[in-house]
N, C-alpha and C positions, 0 to 999 in steps of 0.2 A: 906374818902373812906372806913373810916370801918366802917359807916356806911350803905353804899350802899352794901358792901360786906356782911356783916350780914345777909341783908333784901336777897339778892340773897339766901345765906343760908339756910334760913327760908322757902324761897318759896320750892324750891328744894327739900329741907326734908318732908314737910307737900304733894308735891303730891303725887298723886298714881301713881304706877308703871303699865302700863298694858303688858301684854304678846302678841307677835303678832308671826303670824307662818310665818317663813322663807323658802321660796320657793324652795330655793337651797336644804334644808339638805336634802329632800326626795329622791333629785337626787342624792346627795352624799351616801346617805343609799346604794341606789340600784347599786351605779358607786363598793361600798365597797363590797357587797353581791357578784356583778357578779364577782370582780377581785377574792375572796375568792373559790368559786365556779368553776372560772376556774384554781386556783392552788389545789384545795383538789380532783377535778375530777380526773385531771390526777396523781396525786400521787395516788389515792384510784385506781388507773388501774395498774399502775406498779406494786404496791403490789399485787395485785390481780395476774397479770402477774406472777411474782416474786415465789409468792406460786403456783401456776401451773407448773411453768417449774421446781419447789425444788419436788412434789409432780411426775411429769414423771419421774423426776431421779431416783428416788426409785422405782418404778415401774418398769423400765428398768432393772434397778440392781438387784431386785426379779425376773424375767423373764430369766435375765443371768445366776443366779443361778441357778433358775428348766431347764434351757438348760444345762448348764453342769452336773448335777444331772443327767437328762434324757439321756444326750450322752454317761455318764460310765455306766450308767445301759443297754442301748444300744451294749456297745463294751463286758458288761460283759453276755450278754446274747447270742451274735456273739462266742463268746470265746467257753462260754457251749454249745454251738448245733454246733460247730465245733468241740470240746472232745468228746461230746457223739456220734457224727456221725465217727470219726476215727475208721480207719478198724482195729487198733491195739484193741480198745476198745470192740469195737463188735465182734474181733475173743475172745477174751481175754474173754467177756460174754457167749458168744457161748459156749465155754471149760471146764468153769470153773462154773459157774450155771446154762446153760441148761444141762450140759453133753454131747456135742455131740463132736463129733470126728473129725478134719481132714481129708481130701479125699487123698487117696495116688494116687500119680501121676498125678492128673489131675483127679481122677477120679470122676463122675459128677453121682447124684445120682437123676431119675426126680421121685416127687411126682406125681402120679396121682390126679387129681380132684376128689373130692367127687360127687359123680353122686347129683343129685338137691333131694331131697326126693318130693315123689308127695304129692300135697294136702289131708289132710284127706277129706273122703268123709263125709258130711251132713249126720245127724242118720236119717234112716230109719224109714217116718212114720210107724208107728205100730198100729192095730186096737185095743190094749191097752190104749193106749197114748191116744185115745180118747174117753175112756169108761169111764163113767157118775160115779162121787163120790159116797160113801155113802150118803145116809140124815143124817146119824147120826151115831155119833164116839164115840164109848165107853172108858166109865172114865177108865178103867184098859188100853188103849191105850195112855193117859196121855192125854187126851181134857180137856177143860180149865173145 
Protein backbone atom coordinates (compact mmCIF):
# COMPACT_ATOMS: atom_id res chain seq x y z
CA UNK A 1 0.00 0.00 0.00
CA UNK A 2 2.83 2.42 0.31
CA UNK A 3 3.46 1.84 -2.70
CA UNK A 4 0.28 2.83 -4.33
CA UNK A 5 0.07 5.65 -1.91
CA UNK A 6 3.22 7.21 -3.06
CA UNK A 7 2.43 6.92 -6.75
CA UNK A 8 -1.21 8.84 -5.81
CA UNK A 9 1.25 11.31 -4.13
CA UNK A 10 3.38 11.79 -6.99
CA UNK A 11 0.51 12.17 -9.40
CA UNK A 12 -1.25 14.90 -7.18
CA UNK A 13 1.87 16.95 -6.79
CA UNK A 14 3.20 16.98 -10.36
CA UNK A 15 -0.51 18.38 -11.65
CA UNK A 16 -1.46 21.60 -12.41
CA UNK A 17 -3.84 23.45 -10.43
CA UNK A 18 -6.31 25.50 -12.66
CA UNK A 19 -8.54 28.34 -11.42
CA UNK A 20 -12.20 28.29 -12.49
CA UNK A 21 -14.72 31.22 -11.66
CA UNK A 22 -17.34 30.46 -9.24
CA UNK A 23 -20.78 31.55 -10.08
CA UNK A 24 -22.07 32.22 -6.82
CA UNK A 25 -19.40 34.74 -5.47
CA UNK A 26 -20.68 37.53 -7.87
CA UNK A 27 -24.02 36.95 -6.36
CA UNK A 28 -22.68 36.98 -2.93
CA UNK A 29 -20.51 40.35 -3.80
CA UNK A 30 -23.69 42.06 -4.90
CA UNK A 31 -26.13 40.17 -2.04
CA UNK A 32 -22.97 41.93 0.47
CA UNK A 33 -22.96 45.41 -1.49
CA UNK A 34 -26.83 45.77 -1.35
CA UNK A 35 -27.08 44.64 2.56
CA UNK A 36 -24.08 47.39 3.23
CA UNK A 37 -25.83 49.91 1.20
CA UNK A 38 -29.08 49.42 2.77
CA UNK A 39 -27.44 49.85 6.30
CA UNK A 40 -25.07 52.95 5.54
CA UNK A 41 -28.12 54.82 3.58
CA UNK A 42 -30.26 55.07 6.33
CA UNK A 43 -27.66 55.74 8.87
CA UNK A 44 -26.04 58.49 6.43
CA UNK A 45 -29.92 60.05 6.60
CA UNK A 46 -30.43 60.05 10.34
CA UNK A 47 -27.23 61.82 10.67
CA UNK A 48 -28.11 64.00 8.18
CA UNK A 49 -31.53 64.40 9.94
CA UNK A 50 -29.67 64.61 13.34
CA UNK A 51 -27.53 67.78 12.05
CA UNK A 52 -30.68 69.51 10.72
CA UNK A 53 -32.87 69.27 13.60
CA UNK A 54 -29.07 70.29 16.07
CA UNK A 55 -28.68 73.14 13.36
CA UNK A 56 -32.78 74.65 13.82
CA UNK A 57 -32.26 74.42 17.41
CA UNK A 58 -29.78 77.17 17.32
CA UNK A 59 -31.54 79.00 15.04
CA UNK A 60 -34.53 79.10 17.02
CA UNK A 61 -32.49 79.98 20.11
CA UNK A 62 -30.74 83.10 18.03
CA UNK A 63 -34.26 84.21 16.94
CA UNK A 64 -35.42 83.94 20.76
CA UNK A 65 -32.91 85.96 21.67
CA UNK A 66 -33.24 88.94 18.96
CA UNK A 67 -37.19 88.55 20.11
CA UNK A 68 -36.47 89.35 23.62
CA UNK A 69 -33.82 91.86 22.58
CA UNK A 70 -36.37 93.38 20.37
CA UNK A 71 -39.29 93.23 22.92
CA UNK A 72 -37.21 95.38 25.85
CA UNK A 73 -36.09 97.59 23.34
CA UNK A 74 -39.81 97.86 22.36
CA UNK A 75 -41.28 98.43 26.03
CA UNK A 76 -38.15 100.75 26.38
CA UNK A 77 -39.13 102.87 23.66
CA UNK A 78 -43.20 102.71 24.85
CA UNK A 79 -41.75 103.85 28.25
CA UNK A 80 -39.90 107.02 26.59
CA UNK A 81 -42.61 108.44 24.36
CA UNK A 82 -44.87 107.82 27.22
CA UNK A 83 -42.21 110.35 29.67
CA UNK A 84 -41.76 112.45 27.01
CA UNK A 85 -45.45 112.87 26.17
CA UNK A 86 -46.42 113.45 30.08
CA UNK A 87 -48.31 116.53 30.74
CA UNK A 88 -46.05 116.93 33.85
CA UNK A 89 -42.96 116.80 31.33
CA UNK A 90 -44.24 119.12 28.78
CA UNK A 91 -45.77 121.82 31.52
CA UNK A 92 -42.47 121.32 33.37
CA UNK A 93 -40.59 122.14 29.50
CA UNK A 94 -42.95 124.83 28.83
CA UNK A 95 -41.80 126.71 32.20
CA UNK A 96 -38.81 126.20 32.49
CA UNK A 97 -36.93 126.34 28.82
CA UNK A 98 -39.48 127.88 26.63
CA UNK A 99 -40.33 130.47 29.33
CA UNK A 100 -43.74 130.66 29.22
CA UNK A 101 -46.23 131.16 31.81
CA UNK A 102 -49.23 129.62 33.25
CA UNK A 103 -52.70 130.94 32.33
CA UNK A 104 -54.48 132.18 35.42
CA UNK A 105 -57.73 130.72 35.89
CA UNK A 106 -58.54 129.15 33.02
CA UNK A 107 -57.45 131.78 31.02
CA UNK A 108 -57.14 130.67 27.38
CA UNK A 109 -54.90 132.83 25.19
CA UNK A 110 -55.70 132.08 21.04
CA UNK A 111 -52.84 132.75 18.62
CA UNK A 112 -53.99 134.01 15.47
CA UNK A 113 -52.73 132.44 12.09
CA UNK A 114 -50.08 133.87 10.30
CA UNK A 115 -51.96 135.14 7.21
CA UNK A 116 -50.28 132.73 3.96
CA UNK A 117 -47.67 135.41 2.47
CA UNK A 118 -48.42 135.77 -1.35
CA UNK A 119 -46.17 134.41 -3.96
CA UNK A 120 -43.35 136.72 -5.12
CA UNK A 121 -44.14 137.86 -8.28
CA UNK A 122 -41.82 136.76 -11.66
CA UNK A 123 -39.24 139.77 -12.41
CA UNK A 124 -40.41 141.82 -14.74
CA UNK A 125 -39.26 141.53 -18.48
CA UNK A 126 -37.18 144.47 -18.95
CA UNK A 127 -36.02 146.00 -22.43
CA UNK A 128 -32.52 145.81 -20.62
CA UNK A 129 -32.63 142.29 -19.97
CA UNK A 130 -32.65 141.83 -23.58
CA UNK A 131 -30.15 144.26 -24.92
CA UNK A 132 -27.47 142.89 -27.13
CA UNK A 133 -23.69 142.32 -25.28
CA UNK A 134 -20.72 144.18 -25.95
CA UNK A 135 -18.58 142.52 -28.93
CA UNK A 136 -15.87 143.16 -26.86
CA UNK A 137 -14.77 143.40 -23.05
CA UNK A 138 -12.12 145.44 -22.06
CA UNK A 139 -8.96 143.93 -20.18
CA UNK A 140 -9.18 146.63 -17.38
CA UNK A 141 -12.84 144.95 -16.78
CA UNK A 142 -10.95 141.69 -15.96
CA UNK A 143 -11.66 139.60 -19.51
CA UNK A 144 -9.82 136.67 -19.81
Amino acid sequence: MTGSRGAIRERIRNTRLSREQDPGVGRELALIGALLVGLVLPLLWATMQHDRFVRTGYEVESLRRELNKLETEYRELVIGKAEAESSARVSRRALDGLGLVPGVGGQRILVPARPARPAPAPPAATPAAFAPLPAAIPASAGGL
